[in-house]
TITIFI-117365 format. One line per field, with one value per residue (C-alpha): residue number from 1; residue in three letters; chain; x negated, y negated, z. Coordinates in steps of 0.02 Angstrom, whole numbers, always signed. Example, Ala and Ser with C-alpha at 12.3 -4.5 7.8 and 13.67 -1.06 7.14 Angstrom:
num <- c(1;2) $
residu <- c(ALA;SER) $
chaine <- c(A;A) $
x <- c(-615;-684) $
y <- c(+225;+53) $
z <- c(+390;+357) $
# end
This chain:
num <- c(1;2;3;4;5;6;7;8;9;10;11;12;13;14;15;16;17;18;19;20;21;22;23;24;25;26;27;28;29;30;31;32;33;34;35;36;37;38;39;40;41;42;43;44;45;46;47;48;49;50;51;52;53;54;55;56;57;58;59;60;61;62;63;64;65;66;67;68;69;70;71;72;73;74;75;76;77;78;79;80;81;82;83;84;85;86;87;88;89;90;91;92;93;94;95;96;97;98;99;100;101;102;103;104;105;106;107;108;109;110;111;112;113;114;115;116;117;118;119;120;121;122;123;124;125;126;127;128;129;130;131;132;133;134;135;136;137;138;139;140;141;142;143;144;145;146;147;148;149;150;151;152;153;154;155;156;157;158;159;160;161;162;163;164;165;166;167;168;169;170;171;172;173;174;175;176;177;178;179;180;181;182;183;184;185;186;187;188;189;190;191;192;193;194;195;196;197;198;199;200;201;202;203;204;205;206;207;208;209;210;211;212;213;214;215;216;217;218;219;220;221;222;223;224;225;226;227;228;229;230;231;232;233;234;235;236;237;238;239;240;241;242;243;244;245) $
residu <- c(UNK;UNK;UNK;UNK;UNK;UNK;UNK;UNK;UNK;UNK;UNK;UNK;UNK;UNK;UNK;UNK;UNK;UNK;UNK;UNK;UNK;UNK;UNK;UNK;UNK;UNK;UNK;UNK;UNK;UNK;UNK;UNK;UNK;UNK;UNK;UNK;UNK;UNK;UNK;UNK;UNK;UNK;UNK;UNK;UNK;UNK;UNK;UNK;UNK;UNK;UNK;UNK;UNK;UNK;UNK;UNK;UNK;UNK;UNK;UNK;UNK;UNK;UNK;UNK;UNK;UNK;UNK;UNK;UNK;UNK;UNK;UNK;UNK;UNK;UNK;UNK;UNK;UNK;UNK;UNK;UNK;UNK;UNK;UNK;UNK;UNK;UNK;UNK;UNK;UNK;UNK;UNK;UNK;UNK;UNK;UNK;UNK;UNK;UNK;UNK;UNK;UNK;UNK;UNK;UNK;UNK;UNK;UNK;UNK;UNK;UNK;UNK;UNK;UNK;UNK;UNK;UNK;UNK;UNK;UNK;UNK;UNK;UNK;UNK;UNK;UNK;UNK;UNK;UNK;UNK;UNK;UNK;UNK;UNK;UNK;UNK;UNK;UNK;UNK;UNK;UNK;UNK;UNK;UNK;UNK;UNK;UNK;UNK;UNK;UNK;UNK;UNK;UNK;UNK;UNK;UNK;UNK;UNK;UNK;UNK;UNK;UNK;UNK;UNK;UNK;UNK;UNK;UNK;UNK;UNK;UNK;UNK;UNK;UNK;UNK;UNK;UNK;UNK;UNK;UNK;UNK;UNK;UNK;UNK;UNK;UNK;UNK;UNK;UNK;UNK;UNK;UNK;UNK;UNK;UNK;UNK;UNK;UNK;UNK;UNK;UNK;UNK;UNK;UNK;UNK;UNK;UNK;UNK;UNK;UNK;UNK;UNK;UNK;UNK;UNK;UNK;UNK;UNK;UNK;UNK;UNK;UNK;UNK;UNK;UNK;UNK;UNK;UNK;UNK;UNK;UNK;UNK;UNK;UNK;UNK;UNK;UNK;UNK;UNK;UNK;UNK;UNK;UNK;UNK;UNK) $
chaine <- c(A;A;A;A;A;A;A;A;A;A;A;A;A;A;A;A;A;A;A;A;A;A;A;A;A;A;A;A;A;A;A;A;A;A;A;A;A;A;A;A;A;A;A;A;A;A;A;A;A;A;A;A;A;A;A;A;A;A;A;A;A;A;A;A;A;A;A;A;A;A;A;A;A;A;A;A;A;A;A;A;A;A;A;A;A;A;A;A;A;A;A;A;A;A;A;A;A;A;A;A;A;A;A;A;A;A;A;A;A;A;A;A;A;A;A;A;A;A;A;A;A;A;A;A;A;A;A;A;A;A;A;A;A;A;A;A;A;A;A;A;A;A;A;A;A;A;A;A;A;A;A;A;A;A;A;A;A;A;A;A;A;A;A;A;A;A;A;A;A;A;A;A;A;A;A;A;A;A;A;A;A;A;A;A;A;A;A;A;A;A;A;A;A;A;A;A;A;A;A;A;A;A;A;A;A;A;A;A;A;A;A;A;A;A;A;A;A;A;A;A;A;A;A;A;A;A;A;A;A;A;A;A;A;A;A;A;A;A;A;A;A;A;A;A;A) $
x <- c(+0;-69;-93;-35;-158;-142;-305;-301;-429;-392;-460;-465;-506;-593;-757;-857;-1021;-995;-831;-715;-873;-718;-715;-874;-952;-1007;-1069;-907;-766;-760;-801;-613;-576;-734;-699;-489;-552;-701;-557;-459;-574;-597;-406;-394;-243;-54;-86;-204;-159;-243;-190;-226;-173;-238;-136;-304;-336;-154;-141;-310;-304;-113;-198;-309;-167;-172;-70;-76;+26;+9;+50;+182;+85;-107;-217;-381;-425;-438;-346;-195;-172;-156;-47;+66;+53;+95;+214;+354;+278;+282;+86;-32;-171;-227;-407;-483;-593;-681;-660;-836;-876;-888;-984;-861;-896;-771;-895;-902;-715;-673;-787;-674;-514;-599;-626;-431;-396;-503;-430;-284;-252;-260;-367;-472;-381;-512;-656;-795;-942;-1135;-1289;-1482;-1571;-1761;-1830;-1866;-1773;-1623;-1632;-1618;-1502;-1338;-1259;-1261;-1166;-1259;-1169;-1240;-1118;-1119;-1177;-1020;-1038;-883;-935;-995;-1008;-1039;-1151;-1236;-1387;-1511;-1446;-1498;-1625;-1827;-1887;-1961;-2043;-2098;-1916;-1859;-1677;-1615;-1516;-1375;-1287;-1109;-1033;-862;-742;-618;-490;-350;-213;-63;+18;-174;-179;-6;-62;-178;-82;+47;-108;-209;-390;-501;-658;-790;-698;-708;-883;-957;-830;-798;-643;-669;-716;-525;-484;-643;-575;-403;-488;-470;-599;-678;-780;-923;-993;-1177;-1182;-1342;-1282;-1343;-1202;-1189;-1081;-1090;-1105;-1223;-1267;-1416;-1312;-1235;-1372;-1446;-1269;-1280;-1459;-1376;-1214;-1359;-1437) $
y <- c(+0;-170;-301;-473;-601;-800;-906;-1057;-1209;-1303;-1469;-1604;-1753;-1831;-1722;-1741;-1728;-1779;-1888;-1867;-1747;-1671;-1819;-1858;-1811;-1660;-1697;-1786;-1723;-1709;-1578;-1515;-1503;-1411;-1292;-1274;-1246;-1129;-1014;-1025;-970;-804;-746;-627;-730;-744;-912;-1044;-1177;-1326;-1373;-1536;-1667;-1797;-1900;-1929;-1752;-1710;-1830;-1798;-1606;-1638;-1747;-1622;-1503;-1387;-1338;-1440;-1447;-1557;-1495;-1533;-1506;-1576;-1428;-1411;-1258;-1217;-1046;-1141;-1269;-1089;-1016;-1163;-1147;-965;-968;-947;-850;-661;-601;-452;-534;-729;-769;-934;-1035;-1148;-1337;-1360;-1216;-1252;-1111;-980;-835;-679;-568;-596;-609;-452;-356;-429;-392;-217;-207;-204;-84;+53;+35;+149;+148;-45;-44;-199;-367;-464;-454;-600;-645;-645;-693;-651;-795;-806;-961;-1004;-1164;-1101;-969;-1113;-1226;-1217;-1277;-1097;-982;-815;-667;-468;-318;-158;+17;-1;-154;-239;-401;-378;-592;-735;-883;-1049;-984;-871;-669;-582;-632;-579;-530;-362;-438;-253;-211;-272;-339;-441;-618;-655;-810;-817;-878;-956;-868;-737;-643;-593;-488;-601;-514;-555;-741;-761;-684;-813;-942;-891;-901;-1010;-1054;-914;-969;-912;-996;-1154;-1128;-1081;-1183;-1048;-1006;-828;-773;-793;-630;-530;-586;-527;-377;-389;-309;-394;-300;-414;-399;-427;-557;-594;-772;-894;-1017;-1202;-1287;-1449;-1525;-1657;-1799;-1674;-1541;-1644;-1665;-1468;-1456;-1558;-1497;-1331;-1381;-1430;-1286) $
z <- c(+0;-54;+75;+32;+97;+99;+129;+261;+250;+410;+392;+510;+449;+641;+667;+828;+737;+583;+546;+390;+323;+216;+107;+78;-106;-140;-332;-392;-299;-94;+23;+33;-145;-167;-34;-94;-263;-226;-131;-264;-387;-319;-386;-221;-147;-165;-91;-43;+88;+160;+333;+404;+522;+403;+245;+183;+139;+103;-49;-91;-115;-185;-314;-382;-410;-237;-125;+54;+203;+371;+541;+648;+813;+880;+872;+992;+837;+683;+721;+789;+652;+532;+621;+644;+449;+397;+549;+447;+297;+245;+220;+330;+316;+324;+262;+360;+245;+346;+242;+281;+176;-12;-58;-20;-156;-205;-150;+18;+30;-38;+75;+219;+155;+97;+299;+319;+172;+261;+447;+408;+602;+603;+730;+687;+724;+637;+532;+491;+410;+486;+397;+475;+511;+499;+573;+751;+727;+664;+797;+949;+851;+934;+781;+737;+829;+833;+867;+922;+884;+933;+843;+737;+673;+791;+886;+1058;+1094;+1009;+1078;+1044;+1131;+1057;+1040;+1118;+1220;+1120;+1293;+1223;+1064;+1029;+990;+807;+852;+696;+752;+654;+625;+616;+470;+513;+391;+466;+398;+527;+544;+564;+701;+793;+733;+790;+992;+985;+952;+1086;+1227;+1302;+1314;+1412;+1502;+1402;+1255;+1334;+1395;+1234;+1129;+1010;+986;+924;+1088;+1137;+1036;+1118;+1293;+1270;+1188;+999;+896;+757;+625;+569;+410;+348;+204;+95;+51;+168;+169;+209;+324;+334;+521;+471;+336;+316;+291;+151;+77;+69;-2;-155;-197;-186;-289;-425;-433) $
# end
C-alpha cells in the first residue's frame, strides 16, 4: 500500500540569529523560494506547503506560483506550526523541509520515506537525516546539533555539545551532524503537538528530543551530502558559492 506524503517548509520570517534569512538572495530568488522549489522538484509529494506566520513570505512564495498557508496560532517550533497545517488533511506521512535548507535533493528524501515503506510494524515514528562531520570546529560549534544512535541506526540523543564525548581517542567513534529534515508519521507529529515542552527539550533547545522523551523512535539515516543551512550571513554566503557551482 502506497503512502501518501505531503512536505512542510515552516518558515518564520523573525530568526534569533539571523533575521528574515528566508528572504534574503540566494542567486536571484530568496532563500524560501529556493527551498519550496528545490522540494518540489523532487516529484515525491502529493503536496508541498509553506507554513509561516509571516505576509512577507506568504505573498512571496504565492507569487512564484506555490502553494503557502499562514497559521492561525504563535508557534515556539517548527513541528507545531506543521501540524497546525496538515491538521485537517488526509496524508501518513509529512516530510519537514527545513526553509533554511535550499539544497534539499530527491535522493536523500526518498531514503526517508523508503525508511517508512520497510517498517511494516510501524514501529518507527520518525526518521531523519545525519551527515559526518570532519573538522574540530564544526565538531564544537553548537550551531550543529550532533546526534549518536544506537547499533540500529535509531537516535539515542541529540546535543549541541560534542557526541559523544573523544575521551578514548583510541576508539574510532564517527560524530554526526544532524541535518534538520524529518519525515514523521502524522499520528506522531500530531502527539507532539498535543504536549508540552520536556526538560531536556528546553535545555538543549531541540525540539526533536521531545519525541525521544516521550519515547518515539527515530531511524536516522547517513547522508553523503553535506548540506547548508543557513544560520548566518556566512552561511549565506557558502550558499551562493555553492548555488554557483
Amino acid at each position: 500500500m502506497s503512502l501518501k506524503t505531503i512536505a512542510v517548509i515552516p518558515a518564520r520570517y523573525e530568526a534569533s540569529r539571523f533575521p528574515a534569512k528566508l528572504m534574503q538572495d540566494l542567486c536571484g530568488k530568496p532563500v524560501i523560494v529556493r527551498t519550496y522549489e528545490a522540494a518540489v522538484n523532487t516529484q515525491l509529494f502529493e503536496q508541498v506547503i509553506v507554513a509561516t506566520d509571516s505576509d512577507i513570505i506568504y505573498n512571496e512564495i504565492i507569487a512564484h506560483g506555490g502553494n503557502a498557508v499562514m497559521s492561525v496560532k504563535e508557534h515556539d517550533c517548527g513541528s507545531d506550526r506543521i501540524a497546525e497545517a496538515v491538521e485537517n488533511l488526509e496524508a501518513d506521512i509529512i516530510i519537514n523541509v527545513q526553509g533554511d535548507e535550499p539544497f534539499t535533493n530527491q535522493a536523500d528524501l526518498q531514503q526517508l520515506l523508503a525508511v517508512f515503506e520497510k517498517d511494516v510494524n510501524q514501529e518507527i515514528a520518525l526518521a531523519s537525516l545525519m551527515h559526518k562531520l570532519e573538522e574540530e570546529e564544526d565538531i564544537l560549534n553548537p550551531n550543529n546539533v550532533k546526534v549518536i544512535t544506537d547499533l540500529s541506526g535509531n537516535a539515542i540523543y541529540f546535543s549541541r555539545s560534542p557526541l559523544p564525548c573523544n575521551r578514548d581517542r583510541e576508539v574510532d567513534v564517527p560524530v554526526y551532524k544532524h541535518i534538520g529534515i524529518y519525515a514523521f508519521r502524522k499520528a506522531a507529529l500530531m502527539d507532539f503537538y498535543n504536549s508540552s515542552a520536556t526538560p531536556l527539550e528546553l535545555k538543549e533547545k531541540i525540539e526533536c528530543l521531545r519525541y525521544l522523551e516521550h519515547g518515539k523512535k527515530i531511524s536516522m539515516i547517513v547522508t553523503d551530502q553535506a548540506s547548508i543551512g543557513i544560520d548566518t550571513p556566512a552561511d549565506l554566503e557558502a550558499a551562493r558559492e555553492m548555488w554557483n557551482k
